[in-house]
Structures are given as structure tokens and as C-alpha cells.
ROGUKOL-649419 format. One record per atom (N, C-alpha, C, O): residue in three letters; atom name; x, y, z; residue number from 1. Coordinates in Angstrom, 2 decimals, decimal comma. Each point is the difference from the previous one (the first is absolute). Layout:
// ROGUKOL-649419
residuo_atomo_east_north_up_num
ALA_CA_X_Y_Z_NUM
...
***
This chain:
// ROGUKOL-649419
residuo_atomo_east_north_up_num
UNK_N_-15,05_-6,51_-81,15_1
UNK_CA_1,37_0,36_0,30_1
UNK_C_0,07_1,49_0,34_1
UNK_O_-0,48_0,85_-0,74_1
UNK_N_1,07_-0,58_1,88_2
UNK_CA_0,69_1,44_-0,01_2
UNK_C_-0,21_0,87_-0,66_2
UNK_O_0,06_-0,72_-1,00_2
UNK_N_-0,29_1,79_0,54_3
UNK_CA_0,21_1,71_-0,59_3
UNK_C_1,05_0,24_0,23_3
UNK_O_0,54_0,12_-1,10_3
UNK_N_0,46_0,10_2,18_4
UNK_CA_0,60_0,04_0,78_4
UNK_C_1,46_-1,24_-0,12_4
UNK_O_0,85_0,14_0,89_4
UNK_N_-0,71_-0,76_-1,47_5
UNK_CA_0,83_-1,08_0,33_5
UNK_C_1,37_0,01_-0,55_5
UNK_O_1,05_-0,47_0,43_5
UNK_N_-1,50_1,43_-1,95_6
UNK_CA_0,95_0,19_-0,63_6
UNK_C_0,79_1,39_-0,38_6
UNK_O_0,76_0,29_-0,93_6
UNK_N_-1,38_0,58_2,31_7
UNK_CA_0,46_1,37_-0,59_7
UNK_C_1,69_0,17_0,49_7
UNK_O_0,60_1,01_-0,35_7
UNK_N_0,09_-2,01_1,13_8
UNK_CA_0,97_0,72_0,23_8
UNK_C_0,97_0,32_-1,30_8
UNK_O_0,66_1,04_0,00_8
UNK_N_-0,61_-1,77_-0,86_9
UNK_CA_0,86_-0,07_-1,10_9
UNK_C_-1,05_1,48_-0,78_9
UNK_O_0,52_0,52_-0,99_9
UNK_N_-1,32_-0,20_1,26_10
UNK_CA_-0,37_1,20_-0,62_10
UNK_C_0,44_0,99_0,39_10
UNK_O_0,27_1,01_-0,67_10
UNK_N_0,00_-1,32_2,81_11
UNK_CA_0,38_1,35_0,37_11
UNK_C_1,58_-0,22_-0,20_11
UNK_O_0,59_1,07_0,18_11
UNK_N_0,30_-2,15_-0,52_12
UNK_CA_1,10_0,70_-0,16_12
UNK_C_-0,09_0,51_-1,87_12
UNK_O_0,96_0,76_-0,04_12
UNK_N_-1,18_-0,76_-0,48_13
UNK_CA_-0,40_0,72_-1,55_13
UNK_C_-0,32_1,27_0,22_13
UNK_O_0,37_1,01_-0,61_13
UNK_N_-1,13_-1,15_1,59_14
UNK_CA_-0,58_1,95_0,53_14
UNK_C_1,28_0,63_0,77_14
UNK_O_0,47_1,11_-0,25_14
UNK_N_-0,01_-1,96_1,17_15
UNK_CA_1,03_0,65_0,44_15
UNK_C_1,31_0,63_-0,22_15
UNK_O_0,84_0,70_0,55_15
UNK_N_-1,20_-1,55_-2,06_16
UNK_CA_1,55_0,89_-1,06_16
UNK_C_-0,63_1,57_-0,17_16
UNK_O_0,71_0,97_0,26_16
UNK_N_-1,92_-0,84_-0,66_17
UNK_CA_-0,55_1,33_-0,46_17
UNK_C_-0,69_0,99_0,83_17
UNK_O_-0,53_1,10_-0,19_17
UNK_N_0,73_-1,91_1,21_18
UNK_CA_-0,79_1,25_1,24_18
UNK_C_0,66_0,82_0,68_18
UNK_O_1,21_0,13_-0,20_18
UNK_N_-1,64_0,35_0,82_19
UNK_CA_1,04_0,83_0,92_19
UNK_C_0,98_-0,51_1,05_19
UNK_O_0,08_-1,21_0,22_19
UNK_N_0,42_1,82_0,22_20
UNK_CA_0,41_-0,53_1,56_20
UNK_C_-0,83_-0,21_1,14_20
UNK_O_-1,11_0,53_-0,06_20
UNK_N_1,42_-1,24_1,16_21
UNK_CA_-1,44_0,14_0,70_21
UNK_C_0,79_0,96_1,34_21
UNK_O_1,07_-0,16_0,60_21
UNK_N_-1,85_0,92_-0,52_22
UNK_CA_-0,45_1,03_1,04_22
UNK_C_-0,62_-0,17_1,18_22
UNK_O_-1,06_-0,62_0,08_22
UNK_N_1,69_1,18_0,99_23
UNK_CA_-0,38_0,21_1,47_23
UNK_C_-1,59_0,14_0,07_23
UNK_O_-0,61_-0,72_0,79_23
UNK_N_0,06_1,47_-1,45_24
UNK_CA_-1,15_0,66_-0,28_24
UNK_C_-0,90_-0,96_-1,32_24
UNK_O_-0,19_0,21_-1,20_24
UNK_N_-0,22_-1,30_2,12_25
UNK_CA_-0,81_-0,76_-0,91_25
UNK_C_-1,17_0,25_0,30_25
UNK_O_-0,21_-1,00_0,69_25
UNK_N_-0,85_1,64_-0,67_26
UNK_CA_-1,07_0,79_0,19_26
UNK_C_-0,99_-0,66_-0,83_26
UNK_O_0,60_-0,53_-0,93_26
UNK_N_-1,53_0,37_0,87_27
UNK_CA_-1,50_-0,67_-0,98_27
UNK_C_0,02_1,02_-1,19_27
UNK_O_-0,17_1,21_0,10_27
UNK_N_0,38_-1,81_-1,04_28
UNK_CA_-0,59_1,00_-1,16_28
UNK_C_-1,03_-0,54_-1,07_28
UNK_O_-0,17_-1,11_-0,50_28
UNK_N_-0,55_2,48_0,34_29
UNK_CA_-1,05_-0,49_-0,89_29
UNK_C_0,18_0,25_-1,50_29
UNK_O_0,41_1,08_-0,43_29
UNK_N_-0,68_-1,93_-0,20_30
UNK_CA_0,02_-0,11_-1,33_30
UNK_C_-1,61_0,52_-0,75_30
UNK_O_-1,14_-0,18_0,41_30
UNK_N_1,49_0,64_-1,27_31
UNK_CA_-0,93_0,90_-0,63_31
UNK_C_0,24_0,38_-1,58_31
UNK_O_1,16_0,03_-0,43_31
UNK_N_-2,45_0,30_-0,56_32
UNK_CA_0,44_0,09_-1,58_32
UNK_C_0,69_-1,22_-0,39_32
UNK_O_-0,44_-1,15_0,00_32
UNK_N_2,11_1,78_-0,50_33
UNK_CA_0,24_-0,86_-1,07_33
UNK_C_1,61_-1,04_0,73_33
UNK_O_0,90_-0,67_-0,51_33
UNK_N_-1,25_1,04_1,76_34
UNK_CA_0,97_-0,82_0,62_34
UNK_C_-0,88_-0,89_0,53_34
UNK_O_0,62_-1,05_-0,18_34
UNK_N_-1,95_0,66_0,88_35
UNK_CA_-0,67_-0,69_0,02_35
UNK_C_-0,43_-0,71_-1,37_35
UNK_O_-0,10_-1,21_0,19_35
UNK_N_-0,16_1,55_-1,36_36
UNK_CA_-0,08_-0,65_-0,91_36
UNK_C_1,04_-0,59_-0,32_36
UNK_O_-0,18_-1,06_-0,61_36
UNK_N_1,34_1,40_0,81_37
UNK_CA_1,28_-0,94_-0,07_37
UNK_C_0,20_-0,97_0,57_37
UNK_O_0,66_-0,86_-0,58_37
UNK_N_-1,07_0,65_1,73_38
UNK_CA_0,16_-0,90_0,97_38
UNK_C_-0,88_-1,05_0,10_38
UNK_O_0,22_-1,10_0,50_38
UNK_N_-1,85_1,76_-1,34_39
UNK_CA_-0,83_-1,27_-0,41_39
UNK_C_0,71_-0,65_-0,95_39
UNK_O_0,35_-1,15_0,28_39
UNK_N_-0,01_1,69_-1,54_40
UNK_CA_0,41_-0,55_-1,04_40
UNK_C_1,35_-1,00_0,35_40
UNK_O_0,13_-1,09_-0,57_40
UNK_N_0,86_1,58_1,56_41
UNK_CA_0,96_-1,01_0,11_41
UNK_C_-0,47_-1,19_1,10_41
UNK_O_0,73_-0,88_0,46_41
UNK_N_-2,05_1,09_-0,19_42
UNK_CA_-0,30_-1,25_0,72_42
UNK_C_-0,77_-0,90_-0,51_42
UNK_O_-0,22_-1,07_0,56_42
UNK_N_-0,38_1,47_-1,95_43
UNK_CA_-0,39_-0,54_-1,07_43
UNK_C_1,33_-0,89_-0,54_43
UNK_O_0,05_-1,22_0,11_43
UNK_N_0,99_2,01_-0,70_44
UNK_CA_0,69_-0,68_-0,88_44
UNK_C_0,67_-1,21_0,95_44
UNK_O_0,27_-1,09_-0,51_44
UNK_N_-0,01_1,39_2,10_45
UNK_CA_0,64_-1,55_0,77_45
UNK_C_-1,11_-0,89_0,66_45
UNK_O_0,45_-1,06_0,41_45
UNK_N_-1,67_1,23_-0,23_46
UNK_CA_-0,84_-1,02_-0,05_46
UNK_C_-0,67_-0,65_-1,11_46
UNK_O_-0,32_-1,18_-0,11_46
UNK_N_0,18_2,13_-0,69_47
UNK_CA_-0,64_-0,50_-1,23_47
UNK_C_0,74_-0,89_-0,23_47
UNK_O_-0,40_-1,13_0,28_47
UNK_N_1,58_1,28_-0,80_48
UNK_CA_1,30_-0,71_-0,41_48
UNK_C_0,10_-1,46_0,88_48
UNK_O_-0,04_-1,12_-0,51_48
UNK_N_0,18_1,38_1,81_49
UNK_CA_0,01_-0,92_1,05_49
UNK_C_-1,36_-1,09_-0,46_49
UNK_O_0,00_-1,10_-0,56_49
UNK_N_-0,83_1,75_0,96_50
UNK_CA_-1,10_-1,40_-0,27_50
UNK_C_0,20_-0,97_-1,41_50
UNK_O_-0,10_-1,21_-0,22_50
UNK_N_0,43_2,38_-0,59_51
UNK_CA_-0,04_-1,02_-1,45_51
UNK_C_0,31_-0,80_-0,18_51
UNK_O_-0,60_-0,94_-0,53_51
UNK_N_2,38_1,01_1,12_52
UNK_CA_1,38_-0,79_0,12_52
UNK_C_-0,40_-1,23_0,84_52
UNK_O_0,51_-1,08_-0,27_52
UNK_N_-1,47_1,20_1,35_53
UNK_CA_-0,20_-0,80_1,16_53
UNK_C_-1,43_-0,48_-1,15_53
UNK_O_-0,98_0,39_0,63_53
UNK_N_0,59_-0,91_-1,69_54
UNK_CA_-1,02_-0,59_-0,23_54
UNK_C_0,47_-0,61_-1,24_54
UNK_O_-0,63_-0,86_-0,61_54
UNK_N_1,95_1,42_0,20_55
UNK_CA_0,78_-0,60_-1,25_55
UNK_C_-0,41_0,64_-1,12_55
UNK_O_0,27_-0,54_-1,07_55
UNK_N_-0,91_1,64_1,07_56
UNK_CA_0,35_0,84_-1,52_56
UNK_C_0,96_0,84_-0,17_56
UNK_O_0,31_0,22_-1,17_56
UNK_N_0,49_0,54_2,38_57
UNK_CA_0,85_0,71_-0,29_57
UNK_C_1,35_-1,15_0,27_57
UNK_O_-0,19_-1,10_0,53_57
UNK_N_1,47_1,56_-0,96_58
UNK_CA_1,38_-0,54_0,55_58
UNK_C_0,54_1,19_1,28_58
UNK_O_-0,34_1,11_0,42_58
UNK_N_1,23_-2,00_-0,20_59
UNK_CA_0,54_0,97_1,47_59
UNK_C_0,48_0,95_-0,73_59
UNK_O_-0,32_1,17_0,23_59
UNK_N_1,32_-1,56_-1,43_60
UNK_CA_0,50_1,56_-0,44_60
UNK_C_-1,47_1,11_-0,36_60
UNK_O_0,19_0,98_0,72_60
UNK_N_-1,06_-0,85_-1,25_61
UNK_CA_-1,49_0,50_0,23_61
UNK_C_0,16_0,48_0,84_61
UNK_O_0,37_1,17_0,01_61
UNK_N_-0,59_-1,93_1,17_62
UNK_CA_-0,23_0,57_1,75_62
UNK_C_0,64_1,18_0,10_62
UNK_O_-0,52_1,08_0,28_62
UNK_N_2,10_-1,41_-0,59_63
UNK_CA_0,78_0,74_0,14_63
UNK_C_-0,13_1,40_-0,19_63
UNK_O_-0,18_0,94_0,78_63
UNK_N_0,33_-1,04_-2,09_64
UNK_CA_-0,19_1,34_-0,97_64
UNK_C_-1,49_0,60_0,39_64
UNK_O_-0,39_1,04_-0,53_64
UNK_N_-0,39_-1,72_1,44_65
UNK_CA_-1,20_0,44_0,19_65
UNK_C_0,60_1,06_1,60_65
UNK_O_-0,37_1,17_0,00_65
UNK_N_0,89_-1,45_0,71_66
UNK_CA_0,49_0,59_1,45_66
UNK_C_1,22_1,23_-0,49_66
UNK_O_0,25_1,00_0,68_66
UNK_N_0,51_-1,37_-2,14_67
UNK_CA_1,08_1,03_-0,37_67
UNK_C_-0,69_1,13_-0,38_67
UNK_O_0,43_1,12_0,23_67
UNK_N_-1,77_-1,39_-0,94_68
UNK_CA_-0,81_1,42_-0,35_68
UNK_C_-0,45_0,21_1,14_68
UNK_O_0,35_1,15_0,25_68
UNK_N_-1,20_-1,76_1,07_69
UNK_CA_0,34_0,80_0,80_69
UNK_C_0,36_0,77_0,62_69
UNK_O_-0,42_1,08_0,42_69
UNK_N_1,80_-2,01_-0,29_70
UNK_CA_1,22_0,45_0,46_70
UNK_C_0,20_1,88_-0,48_70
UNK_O_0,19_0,92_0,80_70
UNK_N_-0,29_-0,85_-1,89_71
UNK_CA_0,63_1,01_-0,70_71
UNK_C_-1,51_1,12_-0,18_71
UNK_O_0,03_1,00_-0,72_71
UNK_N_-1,25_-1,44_1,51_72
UNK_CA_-0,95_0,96_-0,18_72
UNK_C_0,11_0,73_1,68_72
UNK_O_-0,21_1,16_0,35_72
UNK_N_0,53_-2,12_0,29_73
UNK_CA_0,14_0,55_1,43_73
UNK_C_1,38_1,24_0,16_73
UNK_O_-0,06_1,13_0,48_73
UNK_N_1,01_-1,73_-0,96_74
UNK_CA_1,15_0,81_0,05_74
UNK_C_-0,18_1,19_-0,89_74
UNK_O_0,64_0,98_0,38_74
UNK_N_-1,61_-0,75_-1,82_75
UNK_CA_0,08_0,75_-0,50_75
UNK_C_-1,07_1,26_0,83_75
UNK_O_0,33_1,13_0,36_75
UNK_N_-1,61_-1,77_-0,23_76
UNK_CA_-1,25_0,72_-0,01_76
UNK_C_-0,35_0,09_1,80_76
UNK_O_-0,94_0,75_0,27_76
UNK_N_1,43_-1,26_0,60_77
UNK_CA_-0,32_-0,32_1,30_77
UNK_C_1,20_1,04_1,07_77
UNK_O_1,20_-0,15_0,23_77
UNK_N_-1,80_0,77_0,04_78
UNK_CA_1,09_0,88_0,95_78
UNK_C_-0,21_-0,64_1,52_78
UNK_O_-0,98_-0,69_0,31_78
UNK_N_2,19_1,08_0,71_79
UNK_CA_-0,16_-0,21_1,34_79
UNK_C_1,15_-1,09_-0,02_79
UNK_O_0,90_-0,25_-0,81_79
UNK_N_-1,23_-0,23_1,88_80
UNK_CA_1,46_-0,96_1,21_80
UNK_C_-0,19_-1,09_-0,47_80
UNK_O_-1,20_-0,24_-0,12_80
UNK_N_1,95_-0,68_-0,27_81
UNK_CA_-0,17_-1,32_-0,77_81
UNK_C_-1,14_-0,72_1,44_81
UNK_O_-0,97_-0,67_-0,35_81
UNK_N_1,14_0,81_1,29_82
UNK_CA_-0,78_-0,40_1,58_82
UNK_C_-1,38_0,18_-0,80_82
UNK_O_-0,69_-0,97_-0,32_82
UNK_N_0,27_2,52_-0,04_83
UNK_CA_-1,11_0,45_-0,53_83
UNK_C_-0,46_-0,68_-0,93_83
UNK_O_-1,10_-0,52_0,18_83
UNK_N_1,82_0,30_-1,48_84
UNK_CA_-0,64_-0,48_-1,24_84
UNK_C_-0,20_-1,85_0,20_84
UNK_O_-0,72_-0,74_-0,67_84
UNK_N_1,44_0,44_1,59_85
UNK_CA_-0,13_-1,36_0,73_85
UNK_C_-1,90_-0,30_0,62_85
UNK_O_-0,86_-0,82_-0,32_85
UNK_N_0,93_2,14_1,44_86
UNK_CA_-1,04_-0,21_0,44_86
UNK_C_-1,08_0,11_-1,05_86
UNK_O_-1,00_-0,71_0,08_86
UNK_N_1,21_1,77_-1,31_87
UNK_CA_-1,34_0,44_-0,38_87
UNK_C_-0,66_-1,45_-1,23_87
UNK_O_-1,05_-0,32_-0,56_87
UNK_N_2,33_-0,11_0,66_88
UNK_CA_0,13_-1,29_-1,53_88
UNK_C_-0,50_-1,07_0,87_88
UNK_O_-0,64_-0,84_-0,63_88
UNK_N_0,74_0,59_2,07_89
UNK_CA_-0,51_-0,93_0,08_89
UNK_C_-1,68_0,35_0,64_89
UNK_O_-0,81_-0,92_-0,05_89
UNK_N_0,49_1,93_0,49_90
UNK_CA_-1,50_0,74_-0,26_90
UNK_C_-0,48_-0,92_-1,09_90
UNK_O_-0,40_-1,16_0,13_90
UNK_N_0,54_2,04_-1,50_91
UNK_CA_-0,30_-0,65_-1,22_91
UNK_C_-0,02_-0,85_-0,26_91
UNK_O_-0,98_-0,17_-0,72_91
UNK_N_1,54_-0,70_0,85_92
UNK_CA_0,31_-1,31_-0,26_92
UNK_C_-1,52_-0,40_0,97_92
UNK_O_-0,99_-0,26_-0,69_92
UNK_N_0,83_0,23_2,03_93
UNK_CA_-0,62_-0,51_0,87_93
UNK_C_-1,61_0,19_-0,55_93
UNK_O_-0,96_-0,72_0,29_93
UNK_N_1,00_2,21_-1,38_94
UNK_CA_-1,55_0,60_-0,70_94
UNK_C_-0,11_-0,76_-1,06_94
UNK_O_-1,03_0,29_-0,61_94
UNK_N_1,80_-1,39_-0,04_95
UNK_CA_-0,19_-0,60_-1,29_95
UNK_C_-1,32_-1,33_0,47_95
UNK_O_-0,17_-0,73_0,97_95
UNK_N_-0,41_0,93_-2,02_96
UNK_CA_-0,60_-1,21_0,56_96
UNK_C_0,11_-1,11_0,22_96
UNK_O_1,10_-0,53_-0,14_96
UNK_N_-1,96_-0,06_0,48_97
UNK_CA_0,33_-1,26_1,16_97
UNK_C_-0,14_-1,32_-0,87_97
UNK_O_0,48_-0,96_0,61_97
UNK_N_-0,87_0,71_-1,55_98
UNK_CA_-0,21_-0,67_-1,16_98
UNK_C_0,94_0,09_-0,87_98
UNK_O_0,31_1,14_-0,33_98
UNK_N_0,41_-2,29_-0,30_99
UNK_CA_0,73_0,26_-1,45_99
UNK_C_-0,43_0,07_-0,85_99
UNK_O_0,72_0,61_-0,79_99
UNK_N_-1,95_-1,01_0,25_100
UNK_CA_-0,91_0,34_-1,12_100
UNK_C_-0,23_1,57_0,00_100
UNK_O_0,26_0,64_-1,02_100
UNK_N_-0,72_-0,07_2,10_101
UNK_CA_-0,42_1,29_0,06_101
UNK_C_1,39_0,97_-0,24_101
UNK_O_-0,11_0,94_-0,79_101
UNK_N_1,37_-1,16_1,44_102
UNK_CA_0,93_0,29_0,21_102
UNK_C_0,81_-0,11_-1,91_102
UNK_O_0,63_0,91_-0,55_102
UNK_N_-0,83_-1,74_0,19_103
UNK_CA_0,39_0,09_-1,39_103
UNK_C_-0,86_0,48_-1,10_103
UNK_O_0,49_0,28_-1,09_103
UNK_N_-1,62_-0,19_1,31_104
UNK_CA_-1,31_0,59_-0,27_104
UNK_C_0,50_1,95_-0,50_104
UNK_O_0,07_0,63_-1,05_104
UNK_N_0,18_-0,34_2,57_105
UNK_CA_0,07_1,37_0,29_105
UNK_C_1,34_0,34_-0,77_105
UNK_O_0,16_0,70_-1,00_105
UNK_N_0,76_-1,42_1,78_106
UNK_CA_1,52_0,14_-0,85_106
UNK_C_-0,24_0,34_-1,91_106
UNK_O_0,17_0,97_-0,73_106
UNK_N_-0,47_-1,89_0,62_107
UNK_CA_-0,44_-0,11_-1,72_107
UNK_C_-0,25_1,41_-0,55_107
UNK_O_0,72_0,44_-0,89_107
UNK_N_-1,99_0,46_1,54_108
UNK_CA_-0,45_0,72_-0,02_108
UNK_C_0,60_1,42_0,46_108
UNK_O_-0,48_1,12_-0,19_108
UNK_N_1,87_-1,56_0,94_109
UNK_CA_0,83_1,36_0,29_109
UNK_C_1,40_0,01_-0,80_109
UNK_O_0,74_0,92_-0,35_109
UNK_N_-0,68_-1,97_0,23_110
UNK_CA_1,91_-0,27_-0,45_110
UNK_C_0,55_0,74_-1,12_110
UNK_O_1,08_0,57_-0,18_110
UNK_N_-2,29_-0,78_-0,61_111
UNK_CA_0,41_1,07_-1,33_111
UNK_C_0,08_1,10_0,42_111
UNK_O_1,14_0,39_-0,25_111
UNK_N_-1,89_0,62_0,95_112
UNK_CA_-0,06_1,52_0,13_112
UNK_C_1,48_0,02_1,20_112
UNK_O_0,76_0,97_0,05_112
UNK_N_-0,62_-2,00_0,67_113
UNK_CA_1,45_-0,02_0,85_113
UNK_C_1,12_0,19_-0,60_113
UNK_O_1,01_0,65_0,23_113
UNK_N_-1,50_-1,57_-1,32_114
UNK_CA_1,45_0,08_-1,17_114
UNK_C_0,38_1,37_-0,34_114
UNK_O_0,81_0,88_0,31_114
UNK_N_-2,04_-1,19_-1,29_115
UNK_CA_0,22_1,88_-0,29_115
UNK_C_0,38_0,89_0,71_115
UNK_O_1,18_0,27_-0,20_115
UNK_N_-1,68_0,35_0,99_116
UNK_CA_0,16_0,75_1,30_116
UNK_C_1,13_0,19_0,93_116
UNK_O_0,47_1,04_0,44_116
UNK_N_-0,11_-2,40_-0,22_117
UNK_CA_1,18_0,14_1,04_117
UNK_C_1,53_-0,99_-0,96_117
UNK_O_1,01_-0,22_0,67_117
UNK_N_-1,05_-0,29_-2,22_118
UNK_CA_0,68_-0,59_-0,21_118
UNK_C_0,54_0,15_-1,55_118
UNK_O_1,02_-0,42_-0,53_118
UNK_N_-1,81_0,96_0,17_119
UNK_CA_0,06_0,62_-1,22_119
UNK_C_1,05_1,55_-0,76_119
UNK_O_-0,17_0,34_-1,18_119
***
């Protein structure tokens, strides 16, 4: 299934907390701890996503998995909602290609995400 299939309901969640979008949508690069933000919130809506889609998580799960997102992008992610669009779905596209591996890795970041960007 898709990476991709289910972000619009993410981008309107982002779109409460982003900016306005601007004439001047220009490529921006993400770097430090706004790039680490942006891994981590693509952790918490795929991770979330696959689980739900294999029956260990519930949709409310899912949910609350895209609201921390939601709320790491708007907090920790600067630029044009256009921008944090493009760079989230970058990331998303670098997760791996496997759900084993993909929940594997997740496992192994979510806690320090928590902490870090939620805590």
C-alpha cells in the first residue's frame, strides 16, 4: 500500500500549524534538529500506519500517532507548509521499504522522539 495514500488528512493537521503559504516556495533544506524532526514525525505516521493496517494498533492509535506528528512539525519544522509538505514526504519516501525493517527502526527511535520532540 501507498506511503503516500494517507497523508492528506496529515497535511490538513499540518495546515492548522504552519504557516501561510507564500509566493516564494523555494526548496529548502532541512538540517540538525529540524531534520531530526521530520524523521521522527515520519516515524510516528508510518510506524503507526503499518501497525493499524496489520491489526495491532486501533485507528484511534493511528491517529494520535499523525497528532504527535502533527505537533512535531508545527513545533520543530520551520518554512512554507508547501516546504514541510515537500520535505515530509522526502522522508517518508527514505523509510524503509519493508515493514519489518520499518518497525524494526521505528522501535529503536520512538522513545528518543518522545523524549526529544514530545516530552
Amino acid at each position: 500500500m501507498s506511503r503516500l495514500k494517507w497523508i492528506p488528512l496529515l497535511c490538513a493537521l499540518i495546515g492548522t500549524l504552519s504557516t501561510p503559504l507564500q509566493a516564494d516556495n523555494a526548496t529548502r533544506v532541512y538540517s540538525g534538529l529540524e531534520a531530526q524532526a521530520l524523521r521522527c514525525a515520519a516515524y510516528f505516521t508510518y510506524s503507526t500506519y503499518v501497525l493499524e493496517q496489520r491489526g495491532l494498533l486501533t485507528w484511534e492509535n493511528r491517529e494520535e500517532g499523525a497528532k504527535h506528528a502533527t505537533e512535531i512539525l508545527g513545533r520543530y519544522v520551520g518554512g512554507t507548509y508547501e516546504q514541510k509538505f515537500q520535505a515530509f514526504q522526502t522522508m517518508l519516501r527514505r523509510m524503509p521499504a519493508e515493514d519489518a525493517a520499518l518497525i524494526d527502526e521505528s522501535l529503536r527511535h520512538l522513545g528518543w522522539c518522545s523524549e526529544r520532540f514530545l516530552g
